[in-house]
Structure formats: C-alpha cells, structure tokens
N, C-alpha and C positions, 0 to 999 in steps of 0.2 A: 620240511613240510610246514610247520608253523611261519618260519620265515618267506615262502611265497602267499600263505593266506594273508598275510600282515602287507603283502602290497598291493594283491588283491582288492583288501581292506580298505584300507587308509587310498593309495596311491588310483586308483582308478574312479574311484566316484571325485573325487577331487578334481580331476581333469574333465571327467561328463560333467560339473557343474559350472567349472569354470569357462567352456563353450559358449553358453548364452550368455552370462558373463559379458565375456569380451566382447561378444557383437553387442549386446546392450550397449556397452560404453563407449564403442566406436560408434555406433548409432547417436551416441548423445555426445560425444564429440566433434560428429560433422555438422550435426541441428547448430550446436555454437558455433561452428564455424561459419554455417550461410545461414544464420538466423531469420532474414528476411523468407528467403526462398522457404524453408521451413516451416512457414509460419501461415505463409500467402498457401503454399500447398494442401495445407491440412486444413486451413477455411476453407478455399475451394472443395477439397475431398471430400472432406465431415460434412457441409451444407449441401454438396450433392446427389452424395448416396443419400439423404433426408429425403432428397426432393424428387428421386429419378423416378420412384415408385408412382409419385402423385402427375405424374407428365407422362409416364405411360399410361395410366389408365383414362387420362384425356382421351391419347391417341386411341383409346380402344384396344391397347395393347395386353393392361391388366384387365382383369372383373373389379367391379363394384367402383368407377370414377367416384372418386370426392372421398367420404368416409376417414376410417383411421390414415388413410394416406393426405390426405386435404387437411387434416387436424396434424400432422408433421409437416407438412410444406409450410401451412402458416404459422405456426407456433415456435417449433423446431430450429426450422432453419438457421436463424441467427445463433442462438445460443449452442449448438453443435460445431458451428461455422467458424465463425472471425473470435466468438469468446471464449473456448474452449483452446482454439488453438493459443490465443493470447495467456492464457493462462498456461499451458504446459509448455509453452517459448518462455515465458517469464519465468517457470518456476527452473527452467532448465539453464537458461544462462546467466539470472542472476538470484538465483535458491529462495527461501524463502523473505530474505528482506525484499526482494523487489518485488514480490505475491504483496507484503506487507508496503511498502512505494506503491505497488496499483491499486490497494484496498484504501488507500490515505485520497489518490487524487480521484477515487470514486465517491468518495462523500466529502470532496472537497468543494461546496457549494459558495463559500464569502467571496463573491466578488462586488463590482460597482455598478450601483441599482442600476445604468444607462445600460449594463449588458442585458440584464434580462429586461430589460424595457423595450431593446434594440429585438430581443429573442421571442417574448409572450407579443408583442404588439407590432412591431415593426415587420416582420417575417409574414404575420398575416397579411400586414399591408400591404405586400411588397407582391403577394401572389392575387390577394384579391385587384392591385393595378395590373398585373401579370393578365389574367381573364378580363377586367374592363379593357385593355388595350387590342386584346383579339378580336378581329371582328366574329361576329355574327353569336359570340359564347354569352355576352351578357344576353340577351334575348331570351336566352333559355330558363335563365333564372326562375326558381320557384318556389323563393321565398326565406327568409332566415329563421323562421320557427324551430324548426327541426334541429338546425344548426347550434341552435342559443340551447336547446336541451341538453343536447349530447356532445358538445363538445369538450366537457370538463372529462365524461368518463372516458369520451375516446382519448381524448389525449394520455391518463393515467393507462391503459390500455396497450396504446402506441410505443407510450413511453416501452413499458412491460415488455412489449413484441419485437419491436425492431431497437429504437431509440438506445436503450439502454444494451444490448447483447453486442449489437453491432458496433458501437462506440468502444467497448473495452478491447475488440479487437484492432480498429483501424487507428484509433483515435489514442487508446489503451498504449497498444505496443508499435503496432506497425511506425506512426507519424513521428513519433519522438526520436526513431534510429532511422529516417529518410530523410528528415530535415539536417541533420546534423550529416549525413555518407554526400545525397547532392542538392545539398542547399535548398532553403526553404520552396522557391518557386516551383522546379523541378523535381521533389518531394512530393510537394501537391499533387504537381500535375500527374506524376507514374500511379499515387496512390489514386486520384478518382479512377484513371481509366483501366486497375484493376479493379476498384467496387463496380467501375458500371459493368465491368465481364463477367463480376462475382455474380451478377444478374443476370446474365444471356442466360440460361435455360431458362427459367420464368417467364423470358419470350414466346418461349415454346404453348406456353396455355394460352387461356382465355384471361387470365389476371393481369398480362401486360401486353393485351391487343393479340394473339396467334391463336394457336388451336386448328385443327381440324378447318381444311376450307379456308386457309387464311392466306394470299399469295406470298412468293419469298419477299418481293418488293416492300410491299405493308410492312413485314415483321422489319425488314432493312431498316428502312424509314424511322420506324417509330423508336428503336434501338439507337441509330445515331441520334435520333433528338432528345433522348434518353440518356446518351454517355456526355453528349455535351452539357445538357441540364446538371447531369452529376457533377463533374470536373467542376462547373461554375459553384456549384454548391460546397465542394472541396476549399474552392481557394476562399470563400465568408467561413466556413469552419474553421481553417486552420489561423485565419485572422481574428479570431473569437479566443481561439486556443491556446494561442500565444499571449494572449492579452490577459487571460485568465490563471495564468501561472499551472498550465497545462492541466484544466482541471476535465477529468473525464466524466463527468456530472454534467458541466454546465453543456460540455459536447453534445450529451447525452438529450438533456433537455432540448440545447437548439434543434437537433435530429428531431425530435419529435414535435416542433414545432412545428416542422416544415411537411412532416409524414401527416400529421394530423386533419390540416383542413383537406389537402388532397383527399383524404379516408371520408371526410365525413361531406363533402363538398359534391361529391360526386351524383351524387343523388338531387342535386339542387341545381342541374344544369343538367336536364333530361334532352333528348338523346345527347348523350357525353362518352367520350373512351378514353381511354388512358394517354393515348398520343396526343389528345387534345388538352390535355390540362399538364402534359409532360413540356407542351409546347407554349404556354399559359408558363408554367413557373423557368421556363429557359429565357422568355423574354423578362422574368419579375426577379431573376439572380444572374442574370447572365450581364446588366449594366453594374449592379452594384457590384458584381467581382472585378469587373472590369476597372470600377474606379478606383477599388483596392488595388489593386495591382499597381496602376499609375499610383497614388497616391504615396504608398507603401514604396514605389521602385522594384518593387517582387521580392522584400522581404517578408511583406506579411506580419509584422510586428516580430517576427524572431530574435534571438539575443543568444547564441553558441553557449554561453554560460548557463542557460536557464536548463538543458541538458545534465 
C-alpha cells in the first residue's frame, strides 16, 4: 500500500509537469531554429490582433470607431509588433547577453557629425525636393508656421511611436541575421517588402487612403507606391547602418526623420492624401537609394565581420 502511494506521489505529477515542459522547449528549439520566420511571425501577429479591432470598427463591424481601439492601432502597434518580438527572439537564441548587445546598440548614439547632418537636414531636404518636384503639390502649400512650431515635439513623439519600437525590431534583430544568410542587397531588399506588408492592413482605413467607399484599384495603387517608397527607404537605412557600427539608435532617429515631416507636413498641403506625399518621398529616396546602390555595387557599406 505505501509503496503504490509513493508512485502515485512522486512518479505521476513528475510526468503532468514534465508535458509542458517538453513542448515549451521544443517550442524554443524550433524559434532557434528558423529565428527569422519566428520573429517576422510574431511581429506580423502581435501588431495585428492590436490593430484588427481598430479596422473593423472602420468597416462598421465593431461599435464605437476610433476610441480605445484607435488609441492601440496608433500607439500599440509597433511596440507589440517588430519590438516585442525582437526582444523575445533575442532573448531566446542568444539569452541575456544579447538582450544586453541590443541594450548597448540602443544607446549607441557616437557616430560622425556628417550622419546626423545627412539624417536631421538632409532627409528633410530630400523629401521637401521630393514635393517641389511633384507637379501641382507645391501649390497647395500653406505656409511653414505651424511646421517651425511643432516639429521638434512631433519628432520626440514620432521618435516615441514608430521610430524607435520599430527599429529594435527590424533594424534590432531582423537586419543583422539577413545581411549576413543573403547578402547585404538582398537582405534589404526581402526586409522592406516584408515592412511594407507589415502595413497592408492599415490600407484597409482611412490612415493609409482605404476605408469604407474606397475602390480596390486606389488602395492597389497607393500600396505599391507605398512598398516601393519603403524598399528605397530600406536600402539609405541599412547604408546608415552599416556605417554606424550597427547602431539601433541612429536607425531609430533616421526613421523618424523621415516619419516626421510626412506627420506634420500633411496639413500644409491641403487638399493632400497619403498616396500623394507617399509618392513625394518615392521620388525624394527612390534616386538616392539608387545611387547607393551603384555607388556601393550593393554592398551598402557591409563588412561580414562587423556581425
């Protein structure tokens, strides 16, 4: 009697315990195994259950559009999305010193004054020639006032919302194990065209031209000049990136450089939509990626060792 309670005992909660267990660490066995796919999965997933709430209630699906759902699509999203998963990818296949390697190149801010000179001034420039070379957009202009106000908070802001969540993820972990599996060009280029798909629902509202009443063509349209804008803007990031001794700060800041005037710009070129100034900054990074590229030969400043 004593000798069947004692396996009772001991021998059966041992094995109920050891069940999740074992899937737990097959689970975290195969995340290291396809780290990438892992990583892209759980940004994609975590950012879009954030968001799906706020895109039905567009459609009329949910009650109450905008509200606590509108205050998670924009807030949310990123830091659910690409920094969350980068952070439990990182802490999964290289433990806590590589948490502590992505806490190093997040306040790794000394580089040479000409980057952020290229990044605070240059970046403006590039999209303010972007909108002068559109026809009919400088027209609309109405004025820089507003602009010279609020551009230091929005940027701090930007930084806060997008710039900084979303950089630790793509910028963080994705870029450094794509450049190194297929070469820096084609690194790039896989990494924009999944950020610009990390965005296809957001098509779906009014935030990025869709919504209720809005043809499929449009939302087509303004999407591809949306993934191409992105890509081009991938390949001047990872050209920064590299140069910076992979510092996910300065990524951080150039991102929000570039998010910035778009935010606050929008309002200073009435009637304006988003495909319109999407197509504004495709022509204002779309040469200078290009001439990196030639330049570079489609390295991009990369070095395998800097890995």
């Amino acid at each position: 009697m004593s000798e069947n309670t004692e396996r009772i005992v001991f021998t059966e909660p041992s094995e109920r315990l050891g069940q999740p267990t074992g899937a737990l660490k097959g689970l975290k066995q195969a995340m290291r195994k396809h780290p990438l796919f892992s990583f892209f999965f759980m940004a994609y997933a975590f950012s879009w259950i954030i968001s799906i709430p706020y895109v039905l209630s567009v459609w009329g699906l949910l009650p109450n559009g905008g509200g606590i759902a509108l205050l998670l699509f924009t807030f949310l999203k990123a830091y659910a999305g690409p920094a969350l998963a980068a952070i439990i990818m990182t802490r999964i296949t290289a433990g806590k010193s590589g948490l502590r390697g992505l806490r190093h190149r997040l306040t790794q801010w000394r580089a040479g004054w000409q980057w952020y000179l290229f990044i605070l001034v240059g970046i403006p420039a590039l999209l303010l020639l972007g909108i002068i070379i559109q026809p009919g957009l400088l027209a609309r202009f109405e004025g820089l006032r507003p602009f010279l106000l609020v551009y230091p908070v929005a940027f701090f802001a930007v930084f806060l919302q997008t710039g900084l969540p979303e950089e630790i993820g793509w910028r963080g972990f994705a870029l450094p194990r794509m450049q190194p599996r297929y070469g820096p060009l084609r690194g790039t280029l896989l990494l924009g065209v999944l950020w610009g798909f990390w965005y296809s629902l957001w098509f779906l509202t009014p935030d990025h031209g869709g919504g209720p009443g809005t043809s499929f063509s449009t939302v087509l349209t303004g999407f591809l000049i949306f993934l191409m804008m992105i890509i081009a803007i991938a390949i001047i990031i990872t050209w920064v990136f590299n140069h910076t001794q992979g510092s996910v700060f300065i990524a951080s800041v150039l991102h929000t450089s570039i998010n910035t005037p778009i935010v606050v710009w929008i309002p200073l070129f009435r009637p304006v939509n988003e495909t319109t100034l999407d197509l504004a900054n495709l022509i204002a990074f779309g040469v200078p990626a290009l001439l990196i590229l030639i330049m570079t030969r489609g390295r991009l400043g990369y070095q395998p060792r800097q890995e």
